[in-house]
N, CA, C and O atoms as CSV, one atom per row, in Angstrom:
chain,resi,resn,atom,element,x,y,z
A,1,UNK,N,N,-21.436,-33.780,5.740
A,1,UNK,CA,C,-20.246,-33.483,6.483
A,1,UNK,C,C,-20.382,-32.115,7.154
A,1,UNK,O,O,-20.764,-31.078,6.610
A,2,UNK,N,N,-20.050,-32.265,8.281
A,2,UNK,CA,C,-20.058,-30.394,9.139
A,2,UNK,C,C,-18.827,-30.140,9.135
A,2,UNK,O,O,-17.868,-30.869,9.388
A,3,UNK,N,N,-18.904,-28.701,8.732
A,3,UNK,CA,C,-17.478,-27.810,8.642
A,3,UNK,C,C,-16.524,-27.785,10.019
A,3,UNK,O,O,-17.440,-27.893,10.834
A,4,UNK,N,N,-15.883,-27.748,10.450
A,4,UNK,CA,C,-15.250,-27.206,11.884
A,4,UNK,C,C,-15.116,-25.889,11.360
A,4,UNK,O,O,-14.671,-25.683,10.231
A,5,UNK,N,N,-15.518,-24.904,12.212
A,5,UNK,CA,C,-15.305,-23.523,12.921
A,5,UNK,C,C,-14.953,-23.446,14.300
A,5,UNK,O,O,-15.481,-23.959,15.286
A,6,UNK,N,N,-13.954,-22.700,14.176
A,6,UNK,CA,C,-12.868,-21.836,14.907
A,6,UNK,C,C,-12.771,-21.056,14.931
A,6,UNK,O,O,-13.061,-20.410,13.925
A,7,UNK,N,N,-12.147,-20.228,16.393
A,7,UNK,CA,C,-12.171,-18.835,16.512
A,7,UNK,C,C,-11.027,-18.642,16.493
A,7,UNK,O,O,-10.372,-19.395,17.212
A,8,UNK,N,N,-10.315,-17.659,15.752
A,8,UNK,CA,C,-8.826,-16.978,15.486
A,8,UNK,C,C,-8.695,-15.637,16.682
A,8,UNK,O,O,-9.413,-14.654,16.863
A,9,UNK,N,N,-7.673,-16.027,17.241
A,9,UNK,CA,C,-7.616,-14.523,18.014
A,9,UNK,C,C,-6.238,-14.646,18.414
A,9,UNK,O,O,-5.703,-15.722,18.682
A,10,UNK,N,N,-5.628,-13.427,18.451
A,10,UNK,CA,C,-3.972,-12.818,18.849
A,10,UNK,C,C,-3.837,-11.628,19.879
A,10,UNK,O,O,-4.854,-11.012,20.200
A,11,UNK,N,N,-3.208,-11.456,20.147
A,11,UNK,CA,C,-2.691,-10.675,21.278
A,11,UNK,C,C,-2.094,-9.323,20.043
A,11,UNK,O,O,-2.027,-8.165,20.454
A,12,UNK,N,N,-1.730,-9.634,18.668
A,12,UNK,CA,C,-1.010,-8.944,18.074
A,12,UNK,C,C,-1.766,-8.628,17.098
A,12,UNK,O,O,-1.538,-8.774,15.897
A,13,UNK,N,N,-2.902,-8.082,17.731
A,13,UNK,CA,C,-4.162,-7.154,16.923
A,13,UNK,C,C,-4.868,-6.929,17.844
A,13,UNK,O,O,-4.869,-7.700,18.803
A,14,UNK,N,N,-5.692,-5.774,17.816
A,14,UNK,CA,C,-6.432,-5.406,18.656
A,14,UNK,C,C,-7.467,-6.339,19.015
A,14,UNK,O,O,-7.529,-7.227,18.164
A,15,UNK,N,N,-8.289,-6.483,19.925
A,15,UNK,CA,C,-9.308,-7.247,20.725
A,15,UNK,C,C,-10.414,-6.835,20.257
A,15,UNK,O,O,-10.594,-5.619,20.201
A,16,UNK,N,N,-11.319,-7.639,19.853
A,16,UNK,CA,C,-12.400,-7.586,19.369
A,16,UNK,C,C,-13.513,-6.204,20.591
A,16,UNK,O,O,-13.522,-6.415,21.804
A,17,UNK,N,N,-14.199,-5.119,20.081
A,17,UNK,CA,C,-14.834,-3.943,20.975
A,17,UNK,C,C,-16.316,-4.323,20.941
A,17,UNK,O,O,-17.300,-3.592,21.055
A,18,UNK,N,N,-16.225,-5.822,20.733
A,18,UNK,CA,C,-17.666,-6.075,20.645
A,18,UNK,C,C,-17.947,-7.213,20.716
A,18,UNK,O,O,-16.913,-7.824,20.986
A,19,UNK,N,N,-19.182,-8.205,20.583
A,19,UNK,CA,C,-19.678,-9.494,20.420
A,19,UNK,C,C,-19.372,-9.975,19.235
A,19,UNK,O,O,-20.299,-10.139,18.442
A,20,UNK,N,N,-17.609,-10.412,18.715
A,20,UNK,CA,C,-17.139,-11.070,17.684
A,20,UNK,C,C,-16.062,-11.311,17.760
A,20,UNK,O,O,-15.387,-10.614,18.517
A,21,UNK,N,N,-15.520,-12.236,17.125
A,21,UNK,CA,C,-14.482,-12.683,16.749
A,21,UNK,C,C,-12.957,-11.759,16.080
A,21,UNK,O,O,-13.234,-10.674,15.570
A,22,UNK,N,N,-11.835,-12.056,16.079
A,22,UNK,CA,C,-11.155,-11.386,15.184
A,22,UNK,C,C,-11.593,-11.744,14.062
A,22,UNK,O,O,-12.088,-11.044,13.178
A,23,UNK,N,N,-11.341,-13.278,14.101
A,23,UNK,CA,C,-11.581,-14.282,12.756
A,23,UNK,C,C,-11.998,-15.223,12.699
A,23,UNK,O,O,-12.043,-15.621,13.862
A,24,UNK,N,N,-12.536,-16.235,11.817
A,24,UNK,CA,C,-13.145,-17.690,12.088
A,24,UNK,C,C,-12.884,-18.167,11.224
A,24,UNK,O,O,-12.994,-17.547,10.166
A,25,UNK,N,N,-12.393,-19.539,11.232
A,25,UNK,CA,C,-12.005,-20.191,10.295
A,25,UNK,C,C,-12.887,-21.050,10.254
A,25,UNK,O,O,-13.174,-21.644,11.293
A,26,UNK,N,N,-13.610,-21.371,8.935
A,26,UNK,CA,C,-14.584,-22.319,8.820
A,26,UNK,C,C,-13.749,-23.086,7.114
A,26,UNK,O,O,-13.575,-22.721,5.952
A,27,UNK,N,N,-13.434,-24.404,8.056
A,27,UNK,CA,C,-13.272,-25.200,6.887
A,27,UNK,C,C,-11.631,-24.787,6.703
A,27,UNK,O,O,-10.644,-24.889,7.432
A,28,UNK,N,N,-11.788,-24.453,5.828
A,28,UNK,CA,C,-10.118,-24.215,4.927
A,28,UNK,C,C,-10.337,-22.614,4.500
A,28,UNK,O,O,-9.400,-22.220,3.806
A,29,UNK,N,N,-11.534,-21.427,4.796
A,29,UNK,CA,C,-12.002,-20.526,4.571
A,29,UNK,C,C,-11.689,-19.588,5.687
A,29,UNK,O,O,-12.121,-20.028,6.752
A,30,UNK,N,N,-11.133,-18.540,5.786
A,30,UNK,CA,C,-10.792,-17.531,6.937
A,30,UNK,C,C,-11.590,-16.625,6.882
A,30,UNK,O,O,-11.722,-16.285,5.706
A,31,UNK,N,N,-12.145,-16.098,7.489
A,31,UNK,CA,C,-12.849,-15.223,7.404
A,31,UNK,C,C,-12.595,-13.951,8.556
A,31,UNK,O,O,-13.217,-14.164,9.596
A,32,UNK,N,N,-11.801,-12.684,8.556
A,32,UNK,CA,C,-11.190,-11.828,8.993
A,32,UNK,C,C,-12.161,-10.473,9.121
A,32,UNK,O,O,-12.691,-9.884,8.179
A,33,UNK,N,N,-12.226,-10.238,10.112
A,33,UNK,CA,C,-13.490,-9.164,10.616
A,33,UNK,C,C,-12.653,-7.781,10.507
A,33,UNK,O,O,-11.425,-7.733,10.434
A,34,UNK,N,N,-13.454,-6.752,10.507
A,34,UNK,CA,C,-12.614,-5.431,9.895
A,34,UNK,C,C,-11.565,-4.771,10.861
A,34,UNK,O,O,-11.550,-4.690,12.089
A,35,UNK,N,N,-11.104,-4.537,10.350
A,35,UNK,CA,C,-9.682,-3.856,11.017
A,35,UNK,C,C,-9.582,-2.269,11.345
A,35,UNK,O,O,-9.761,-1.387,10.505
A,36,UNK,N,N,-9.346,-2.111,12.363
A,36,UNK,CA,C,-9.109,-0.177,12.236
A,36,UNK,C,C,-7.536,0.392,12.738
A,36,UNK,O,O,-6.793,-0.331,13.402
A,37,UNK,N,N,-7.290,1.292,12.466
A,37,UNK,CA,C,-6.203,1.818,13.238
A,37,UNK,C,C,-5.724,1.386,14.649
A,37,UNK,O,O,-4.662,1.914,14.977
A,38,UNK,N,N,-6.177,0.693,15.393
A,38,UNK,CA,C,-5.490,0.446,16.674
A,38,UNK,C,C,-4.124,0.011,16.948
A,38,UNK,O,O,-3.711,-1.024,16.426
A,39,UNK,N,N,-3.266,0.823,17.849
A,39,UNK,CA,C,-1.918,-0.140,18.387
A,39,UNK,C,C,-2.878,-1.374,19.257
A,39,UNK,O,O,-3.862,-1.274,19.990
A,40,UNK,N,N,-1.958,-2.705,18.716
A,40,UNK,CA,C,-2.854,-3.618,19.976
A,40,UNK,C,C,-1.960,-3.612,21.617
A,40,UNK,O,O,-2.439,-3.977,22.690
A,41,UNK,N,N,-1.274,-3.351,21.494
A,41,UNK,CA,C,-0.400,-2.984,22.923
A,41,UNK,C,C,-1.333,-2.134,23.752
A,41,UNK,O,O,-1.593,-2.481,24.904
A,42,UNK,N,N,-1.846,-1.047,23.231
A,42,UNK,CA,C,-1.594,0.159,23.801
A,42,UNK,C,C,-3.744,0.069,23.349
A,42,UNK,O,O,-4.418,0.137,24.377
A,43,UNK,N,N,-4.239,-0.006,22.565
A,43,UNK,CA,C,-5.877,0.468,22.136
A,43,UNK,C,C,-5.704,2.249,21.759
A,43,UNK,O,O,-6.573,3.119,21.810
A,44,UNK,N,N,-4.167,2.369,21.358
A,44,UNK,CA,C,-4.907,3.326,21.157
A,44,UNK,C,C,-4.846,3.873,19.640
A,44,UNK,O,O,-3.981,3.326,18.955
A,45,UNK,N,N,-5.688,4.948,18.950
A,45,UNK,CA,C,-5.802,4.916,17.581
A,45,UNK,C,C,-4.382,5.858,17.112
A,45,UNK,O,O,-4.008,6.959,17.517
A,46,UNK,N,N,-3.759,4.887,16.050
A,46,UNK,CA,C,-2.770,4.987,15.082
A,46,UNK,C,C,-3.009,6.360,14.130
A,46,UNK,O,O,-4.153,6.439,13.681
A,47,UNK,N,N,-2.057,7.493,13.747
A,47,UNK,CA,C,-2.117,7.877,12.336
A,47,UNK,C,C,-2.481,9.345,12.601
A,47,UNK,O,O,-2.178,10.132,11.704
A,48,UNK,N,N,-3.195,9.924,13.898
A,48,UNK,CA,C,-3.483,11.324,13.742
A,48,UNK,C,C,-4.122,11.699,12.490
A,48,UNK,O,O,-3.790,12.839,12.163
A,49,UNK,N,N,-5.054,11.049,11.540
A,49,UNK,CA,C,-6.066,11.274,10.672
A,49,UNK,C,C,-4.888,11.432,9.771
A,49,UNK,O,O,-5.107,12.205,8.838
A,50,UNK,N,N,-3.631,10.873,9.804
A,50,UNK,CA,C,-3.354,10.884,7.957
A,50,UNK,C,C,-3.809,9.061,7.731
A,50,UNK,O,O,-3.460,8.036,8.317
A,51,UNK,N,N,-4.696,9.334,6.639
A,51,UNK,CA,C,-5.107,7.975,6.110
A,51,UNK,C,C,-4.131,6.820,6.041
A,51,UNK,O,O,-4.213,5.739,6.624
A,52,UNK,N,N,-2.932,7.374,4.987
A,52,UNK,CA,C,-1.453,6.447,4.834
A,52,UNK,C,C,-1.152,5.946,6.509
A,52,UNK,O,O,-0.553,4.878,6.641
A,53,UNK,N,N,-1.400,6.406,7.273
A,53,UNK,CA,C,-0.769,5.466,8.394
A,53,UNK,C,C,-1.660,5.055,8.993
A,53,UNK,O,O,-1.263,4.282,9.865
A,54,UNK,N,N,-3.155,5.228,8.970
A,54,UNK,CA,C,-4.140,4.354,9.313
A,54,UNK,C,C,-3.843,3.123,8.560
A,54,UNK,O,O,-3.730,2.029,9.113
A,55,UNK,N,N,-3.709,3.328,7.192
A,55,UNK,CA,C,-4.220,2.361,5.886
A,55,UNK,C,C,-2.672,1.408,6.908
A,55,UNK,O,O,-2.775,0.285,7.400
A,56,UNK,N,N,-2.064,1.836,6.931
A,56,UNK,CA,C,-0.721,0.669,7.382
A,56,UNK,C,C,-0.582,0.102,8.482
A,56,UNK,O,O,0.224,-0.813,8.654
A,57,UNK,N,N,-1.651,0.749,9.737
A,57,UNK,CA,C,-1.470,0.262,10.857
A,57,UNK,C,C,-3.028,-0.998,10.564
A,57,UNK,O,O,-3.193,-1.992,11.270
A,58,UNK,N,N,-3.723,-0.706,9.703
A,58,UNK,CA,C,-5.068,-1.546,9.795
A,58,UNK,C,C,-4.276,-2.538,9.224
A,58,UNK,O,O,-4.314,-3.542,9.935
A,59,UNK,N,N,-3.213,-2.754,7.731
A,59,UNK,CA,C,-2.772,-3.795,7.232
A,59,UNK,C,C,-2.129,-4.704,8.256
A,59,UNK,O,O,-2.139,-5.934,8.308
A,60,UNK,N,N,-1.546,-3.784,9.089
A,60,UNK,CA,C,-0.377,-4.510,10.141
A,60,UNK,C,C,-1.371,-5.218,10.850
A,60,UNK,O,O,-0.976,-6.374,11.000
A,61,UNK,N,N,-2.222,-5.084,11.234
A,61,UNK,CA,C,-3.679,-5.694,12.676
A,61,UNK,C,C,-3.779,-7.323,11.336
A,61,UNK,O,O,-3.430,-8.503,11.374
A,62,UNK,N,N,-4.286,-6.639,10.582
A,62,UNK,CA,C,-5.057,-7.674,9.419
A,62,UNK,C,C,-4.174,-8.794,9.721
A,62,UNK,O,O,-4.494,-9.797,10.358
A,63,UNK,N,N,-2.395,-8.394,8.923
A,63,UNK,CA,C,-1.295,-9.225,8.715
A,63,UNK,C,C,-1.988,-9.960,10.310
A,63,UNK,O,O,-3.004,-10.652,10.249
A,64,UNK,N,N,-1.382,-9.729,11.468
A,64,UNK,CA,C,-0.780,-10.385,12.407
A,64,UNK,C,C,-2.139,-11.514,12.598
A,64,UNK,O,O,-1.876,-12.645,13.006
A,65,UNK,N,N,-3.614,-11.131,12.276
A,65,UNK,CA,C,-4.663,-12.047,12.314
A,65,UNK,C,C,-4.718,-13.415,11.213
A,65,UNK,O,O,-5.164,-14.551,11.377
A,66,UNK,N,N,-4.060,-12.758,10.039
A,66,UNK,CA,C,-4.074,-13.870,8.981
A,66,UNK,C,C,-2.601,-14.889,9.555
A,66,UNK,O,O,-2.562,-16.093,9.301
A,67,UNK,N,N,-1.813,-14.397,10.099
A,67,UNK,CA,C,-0.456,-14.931,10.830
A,67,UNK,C,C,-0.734,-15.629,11.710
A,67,UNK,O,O,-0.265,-16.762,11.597
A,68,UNK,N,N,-1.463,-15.400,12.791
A,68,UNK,CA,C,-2.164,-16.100,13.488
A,68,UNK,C,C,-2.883,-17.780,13.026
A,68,UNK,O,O,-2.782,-18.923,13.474
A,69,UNK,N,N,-3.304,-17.397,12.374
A,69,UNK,CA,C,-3.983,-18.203,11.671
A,69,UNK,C,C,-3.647,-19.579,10.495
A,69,UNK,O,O,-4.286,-20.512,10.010
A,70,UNK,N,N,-1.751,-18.830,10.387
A,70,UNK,CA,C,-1.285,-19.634,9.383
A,70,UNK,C,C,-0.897,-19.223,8.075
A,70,UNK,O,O,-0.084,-19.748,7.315
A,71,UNK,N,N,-1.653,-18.127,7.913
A,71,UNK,CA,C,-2.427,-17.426,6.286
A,71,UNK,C,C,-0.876,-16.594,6.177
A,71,UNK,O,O,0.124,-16.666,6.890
A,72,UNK,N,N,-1.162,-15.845,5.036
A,72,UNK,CA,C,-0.208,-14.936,4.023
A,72,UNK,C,C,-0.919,-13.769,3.375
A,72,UNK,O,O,-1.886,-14.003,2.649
A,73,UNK,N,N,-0.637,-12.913,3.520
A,73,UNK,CA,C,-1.709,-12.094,2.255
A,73,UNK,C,C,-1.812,-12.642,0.763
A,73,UNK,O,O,-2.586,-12.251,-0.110
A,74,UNK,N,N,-0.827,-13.662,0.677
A,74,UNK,CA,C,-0.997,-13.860,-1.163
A,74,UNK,C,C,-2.184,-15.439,-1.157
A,74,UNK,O,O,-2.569,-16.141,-2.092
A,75,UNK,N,N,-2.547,-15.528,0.791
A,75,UNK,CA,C,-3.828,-16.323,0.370
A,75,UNK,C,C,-5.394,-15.647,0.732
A,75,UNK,O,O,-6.417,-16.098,1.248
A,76,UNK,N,N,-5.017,-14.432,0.215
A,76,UNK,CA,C,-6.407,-13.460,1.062
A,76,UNK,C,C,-6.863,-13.861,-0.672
A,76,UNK,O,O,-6.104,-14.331,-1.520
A,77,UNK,N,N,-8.459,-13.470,-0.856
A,77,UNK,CA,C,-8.883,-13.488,-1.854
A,77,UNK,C,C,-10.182,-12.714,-2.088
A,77,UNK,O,O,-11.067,-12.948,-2.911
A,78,UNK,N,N,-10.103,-11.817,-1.252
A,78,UNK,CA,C,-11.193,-10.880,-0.833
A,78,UNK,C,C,-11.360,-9.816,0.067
A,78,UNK,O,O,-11.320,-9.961,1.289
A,79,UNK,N,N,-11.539,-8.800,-0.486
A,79,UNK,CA,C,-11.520,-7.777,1.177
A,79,UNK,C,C,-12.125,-6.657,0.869
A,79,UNK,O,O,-11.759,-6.081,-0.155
A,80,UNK,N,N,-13.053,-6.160,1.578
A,80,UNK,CA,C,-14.068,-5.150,1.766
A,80,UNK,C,C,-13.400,-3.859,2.181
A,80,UNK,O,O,-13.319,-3.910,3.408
A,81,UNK,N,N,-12.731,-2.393,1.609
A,81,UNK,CA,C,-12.277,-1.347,2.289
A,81,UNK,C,C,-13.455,-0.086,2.436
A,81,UNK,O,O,-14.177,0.446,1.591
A,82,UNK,N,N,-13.327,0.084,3.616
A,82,UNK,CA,C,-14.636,0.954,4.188
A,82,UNK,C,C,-14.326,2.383,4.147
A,82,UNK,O,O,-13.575,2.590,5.100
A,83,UNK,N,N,-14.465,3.093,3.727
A,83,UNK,CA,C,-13.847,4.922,3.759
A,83,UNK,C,C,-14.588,5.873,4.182
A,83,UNK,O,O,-15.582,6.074,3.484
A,84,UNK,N,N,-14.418,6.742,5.362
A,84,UNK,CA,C,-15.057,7.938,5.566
A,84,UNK,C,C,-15.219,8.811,4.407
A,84,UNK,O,O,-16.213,9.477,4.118
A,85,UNK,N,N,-14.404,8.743,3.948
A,85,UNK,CA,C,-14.206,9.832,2.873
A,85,UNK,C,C,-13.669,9.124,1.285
A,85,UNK,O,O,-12.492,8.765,1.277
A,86,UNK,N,N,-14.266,8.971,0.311
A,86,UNK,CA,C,-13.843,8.395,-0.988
A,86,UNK,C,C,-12.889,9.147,-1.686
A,86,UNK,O,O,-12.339,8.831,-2.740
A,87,UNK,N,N,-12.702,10.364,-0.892
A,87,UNK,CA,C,-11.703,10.958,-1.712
A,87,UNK,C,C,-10.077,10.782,-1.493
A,87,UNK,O,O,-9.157,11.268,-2.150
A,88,UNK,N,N,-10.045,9.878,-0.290
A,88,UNK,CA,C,-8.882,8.811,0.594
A,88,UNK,C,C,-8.518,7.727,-0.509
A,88,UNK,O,O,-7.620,6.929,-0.240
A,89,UNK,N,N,-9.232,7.646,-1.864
A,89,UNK,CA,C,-9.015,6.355,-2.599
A,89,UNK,C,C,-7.775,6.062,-2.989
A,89,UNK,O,O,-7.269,4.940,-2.964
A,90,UNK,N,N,-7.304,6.997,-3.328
A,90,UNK,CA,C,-5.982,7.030,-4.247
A,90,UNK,C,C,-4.820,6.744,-3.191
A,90,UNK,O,O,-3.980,5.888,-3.467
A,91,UNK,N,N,-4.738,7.645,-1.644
A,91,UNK,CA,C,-3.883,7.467,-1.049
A,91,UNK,C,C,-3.879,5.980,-0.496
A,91,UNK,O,O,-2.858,5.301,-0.393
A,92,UNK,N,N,-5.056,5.598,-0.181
A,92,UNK,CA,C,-5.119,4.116,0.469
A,92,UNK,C,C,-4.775,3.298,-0.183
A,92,UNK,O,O,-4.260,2.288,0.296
A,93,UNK,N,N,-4.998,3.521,-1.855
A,93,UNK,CA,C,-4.650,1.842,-2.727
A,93,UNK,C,C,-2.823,1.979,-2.658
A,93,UNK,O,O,-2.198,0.918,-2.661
A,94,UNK,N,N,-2.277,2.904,-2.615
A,94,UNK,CA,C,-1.057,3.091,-2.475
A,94,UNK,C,C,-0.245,2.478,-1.153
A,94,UNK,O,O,0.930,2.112,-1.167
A,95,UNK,N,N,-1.098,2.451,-0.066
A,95,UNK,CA,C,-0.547,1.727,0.766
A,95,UNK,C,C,-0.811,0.234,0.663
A,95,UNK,O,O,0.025,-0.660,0.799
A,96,UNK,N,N,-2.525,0.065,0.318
A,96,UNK,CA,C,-2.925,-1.390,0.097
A,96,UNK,C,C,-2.359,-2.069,-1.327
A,96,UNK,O,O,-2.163,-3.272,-1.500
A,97,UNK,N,N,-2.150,-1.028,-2.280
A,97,UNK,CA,C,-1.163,-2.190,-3.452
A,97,UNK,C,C,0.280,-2.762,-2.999
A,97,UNK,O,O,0.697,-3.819,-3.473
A,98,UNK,N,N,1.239,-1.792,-1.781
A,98,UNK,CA,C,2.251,-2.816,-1.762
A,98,UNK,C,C,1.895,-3.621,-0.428
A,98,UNK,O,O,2.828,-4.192,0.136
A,99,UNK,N,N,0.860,-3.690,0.011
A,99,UNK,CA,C,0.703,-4.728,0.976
A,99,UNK,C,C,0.223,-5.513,-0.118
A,99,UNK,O,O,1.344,-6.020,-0.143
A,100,UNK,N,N,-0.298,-6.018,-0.923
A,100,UNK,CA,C,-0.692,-6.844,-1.629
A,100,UNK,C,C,0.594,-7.456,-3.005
A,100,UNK,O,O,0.668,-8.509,-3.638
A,101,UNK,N,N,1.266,-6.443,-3.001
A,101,UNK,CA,C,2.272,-6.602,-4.410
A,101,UNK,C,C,3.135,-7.907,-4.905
A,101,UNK,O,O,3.897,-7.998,-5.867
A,102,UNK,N,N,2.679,-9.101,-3.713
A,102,UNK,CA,C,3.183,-10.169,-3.606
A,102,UNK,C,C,2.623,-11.307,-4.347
A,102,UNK,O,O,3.071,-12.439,-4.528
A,103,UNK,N,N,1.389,-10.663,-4.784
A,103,UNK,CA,C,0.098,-12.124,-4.907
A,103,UNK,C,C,0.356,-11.687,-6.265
A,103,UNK,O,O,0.625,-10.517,-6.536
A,104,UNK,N,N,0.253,-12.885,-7.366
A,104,UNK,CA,C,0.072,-13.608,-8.196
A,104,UNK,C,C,-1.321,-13.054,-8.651
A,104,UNK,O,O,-1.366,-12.778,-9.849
A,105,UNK,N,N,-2.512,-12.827,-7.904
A,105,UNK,CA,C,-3.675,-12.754,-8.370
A,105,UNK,C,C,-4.208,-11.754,-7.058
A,105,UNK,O,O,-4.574,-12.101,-5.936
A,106,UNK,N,N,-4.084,-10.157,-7.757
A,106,UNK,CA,C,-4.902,-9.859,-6.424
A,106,UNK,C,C,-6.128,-10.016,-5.793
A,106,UNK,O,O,-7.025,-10.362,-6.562
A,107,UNK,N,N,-6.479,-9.855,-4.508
A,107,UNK,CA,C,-7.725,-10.315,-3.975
A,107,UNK,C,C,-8.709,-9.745,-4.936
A,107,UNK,O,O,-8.243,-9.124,-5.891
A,108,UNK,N,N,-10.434,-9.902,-4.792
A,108,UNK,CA,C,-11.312,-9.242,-5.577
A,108,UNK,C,C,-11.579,-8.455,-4.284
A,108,UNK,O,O,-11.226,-8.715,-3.133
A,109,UNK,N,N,-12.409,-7.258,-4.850
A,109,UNK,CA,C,-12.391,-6.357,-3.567
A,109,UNK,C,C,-13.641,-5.401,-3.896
A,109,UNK,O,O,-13.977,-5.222,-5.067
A,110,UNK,N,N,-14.466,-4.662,-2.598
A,110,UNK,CA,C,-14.983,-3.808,-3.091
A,110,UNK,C,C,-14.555,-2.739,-2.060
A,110,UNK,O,O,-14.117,-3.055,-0.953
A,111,UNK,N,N,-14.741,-1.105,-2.584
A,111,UNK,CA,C,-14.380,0.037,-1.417
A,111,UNK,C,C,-15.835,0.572,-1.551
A,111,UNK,O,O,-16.688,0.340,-2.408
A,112,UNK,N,N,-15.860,1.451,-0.313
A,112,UNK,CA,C,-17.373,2.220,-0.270
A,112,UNK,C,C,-17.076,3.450,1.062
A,112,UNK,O,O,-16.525,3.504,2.162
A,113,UNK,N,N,-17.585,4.035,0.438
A,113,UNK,CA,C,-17.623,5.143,1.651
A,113,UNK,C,C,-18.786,5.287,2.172
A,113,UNK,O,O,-19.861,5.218,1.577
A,114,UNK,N,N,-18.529,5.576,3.766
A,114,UNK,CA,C,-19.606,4.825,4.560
A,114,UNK,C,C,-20.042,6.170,5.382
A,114,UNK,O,O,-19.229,7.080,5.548
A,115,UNK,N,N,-21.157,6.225,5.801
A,115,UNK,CA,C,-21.122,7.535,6.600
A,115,UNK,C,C,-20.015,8.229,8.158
A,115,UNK,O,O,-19.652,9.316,8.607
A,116,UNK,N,N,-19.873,6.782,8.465
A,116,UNK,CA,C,-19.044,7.047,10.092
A,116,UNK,C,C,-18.209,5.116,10.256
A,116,UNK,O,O,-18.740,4.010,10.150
A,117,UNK,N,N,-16.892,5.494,10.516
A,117,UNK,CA,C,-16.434,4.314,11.033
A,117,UNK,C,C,-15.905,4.597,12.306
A,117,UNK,O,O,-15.710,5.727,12.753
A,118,UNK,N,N,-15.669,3.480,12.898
A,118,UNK,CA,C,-15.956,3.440,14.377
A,118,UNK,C,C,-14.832,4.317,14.751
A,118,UNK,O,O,-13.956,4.740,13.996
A,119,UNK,N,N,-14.974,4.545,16.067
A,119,UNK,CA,C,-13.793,5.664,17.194
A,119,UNK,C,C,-13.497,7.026,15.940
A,119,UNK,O,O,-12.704,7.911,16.262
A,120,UNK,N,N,-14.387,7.107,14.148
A,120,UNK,CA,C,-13.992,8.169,14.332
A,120,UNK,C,C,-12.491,8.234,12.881
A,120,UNK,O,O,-12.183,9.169,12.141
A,121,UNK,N,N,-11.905,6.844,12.993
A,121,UNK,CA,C,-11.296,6.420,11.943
A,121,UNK,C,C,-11.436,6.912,10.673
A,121,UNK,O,O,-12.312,7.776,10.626
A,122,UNK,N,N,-10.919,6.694,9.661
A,122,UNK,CA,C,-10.653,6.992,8.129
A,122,UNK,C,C,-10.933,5.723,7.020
A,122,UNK,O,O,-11.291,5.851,5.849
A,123,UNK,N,N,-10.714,4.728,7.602
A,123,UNK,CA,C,-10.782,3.527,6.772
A,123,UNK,C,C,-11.090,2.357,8.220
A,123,UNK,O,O,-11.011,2.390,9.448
A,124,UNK,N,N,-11.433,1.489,7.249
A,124,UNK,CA,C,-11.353,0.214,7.821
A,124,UNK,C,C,-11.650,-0.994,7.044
A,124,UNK,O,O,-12.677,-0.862,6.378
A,125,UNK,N,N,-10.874,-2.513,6.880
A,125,UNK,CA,C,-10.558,-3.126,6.260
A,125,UNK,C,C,-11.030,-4.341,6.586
A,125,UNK,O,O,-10.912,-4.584,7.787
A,126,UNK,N,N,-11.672,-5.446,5.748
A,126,UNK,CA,C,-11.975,-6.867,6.508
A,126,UNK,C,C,-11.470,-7.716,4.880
A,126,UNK,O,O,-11.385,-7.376,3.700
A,127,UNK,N,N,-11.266,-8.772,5.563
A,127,UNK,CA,C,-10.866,-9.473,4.342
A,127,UNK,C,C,-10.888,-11.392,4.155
A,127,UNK,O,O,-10.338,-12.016,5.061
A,128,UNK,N,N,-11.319,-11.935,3.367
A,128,UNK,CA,C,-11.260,-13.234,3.117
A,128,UNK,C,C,-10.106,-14.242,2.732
A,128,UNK,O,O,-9.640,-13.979,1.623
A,129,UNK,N,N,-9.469,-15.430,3.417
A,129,UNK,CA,C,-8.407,-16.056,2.837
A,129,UNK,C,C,-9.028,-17.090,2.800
A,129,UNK,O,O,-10.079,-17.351,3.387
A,130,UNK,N,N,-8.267,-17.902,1.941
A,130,UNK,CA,C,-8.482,-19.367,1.850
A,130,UNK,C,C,-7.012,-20.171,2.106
A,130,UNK,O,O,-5.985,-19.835,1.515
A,131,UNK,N,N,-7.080,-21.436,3.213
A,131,UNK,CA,C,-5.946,-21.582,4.189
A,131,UNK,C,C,-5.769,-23.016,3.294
A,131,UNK,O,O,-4.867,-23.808,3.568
């Protein structure tokens, strides 16, 4: 049997700055490409380097892609958070635990601090649902 894959894309997240997708749905599996600070109206970057309003404008991009799509955050089940700086940990899970505070089972997850995320950002977020 072959999977159907699909490409997920919204007007109410930023536009992909490269050769990819927002998201692809393969199967009953979402698969959500990383998120950064962007207004999608406007491209331009959210938060003036306080993390807390990066961390909320990347959830908001994420939300409107899994919305798109059908999804919920309480069907994400995975998500990768990327950090300039690891010492952002504490403030970010604070924004990312009540975006998550809904699920029954939170996603599994890993964080890592990375040398440089794109435009310059603080975080950035990608994440897995199952639809």
């Amino acid at each position: 049997m072959v999977t159907k894959i699909s490409e997920i894309k919204t007007s109410s997240a930023p536009a992909p700055v490269g050769p990819y997708s927002q998201a692809v749905l393969a199967g009953s599996t979402l698969y959500v490409s990383g998120n950064i600070p962007l207004d999608p109206a406007t491209g331009a970057l959210v938060g003036n380097g306080d993390v807390q309003a990066e961390t909320k404008q990347v959830l908001a991009n994420m939300d409107a892609v899994l919305k798109e799509a059908g999804a919920t955050p309480q069907q994400v089940v995975r998500c990768t958070v990327f950090l300039a700086d690891l010492g952002d940990f504490a403030a970010v899970n604070e924004i990312y635990s009540e975006y998550f505070k809904d699920n029954a089972v939170p996603p599994s997850r890993s964080c890592v601090q990375v040398a440089a995320l794109p435009k310059g950002v603080k975080v950035e977020i990608d994440c897995i649902a199952v639809l």
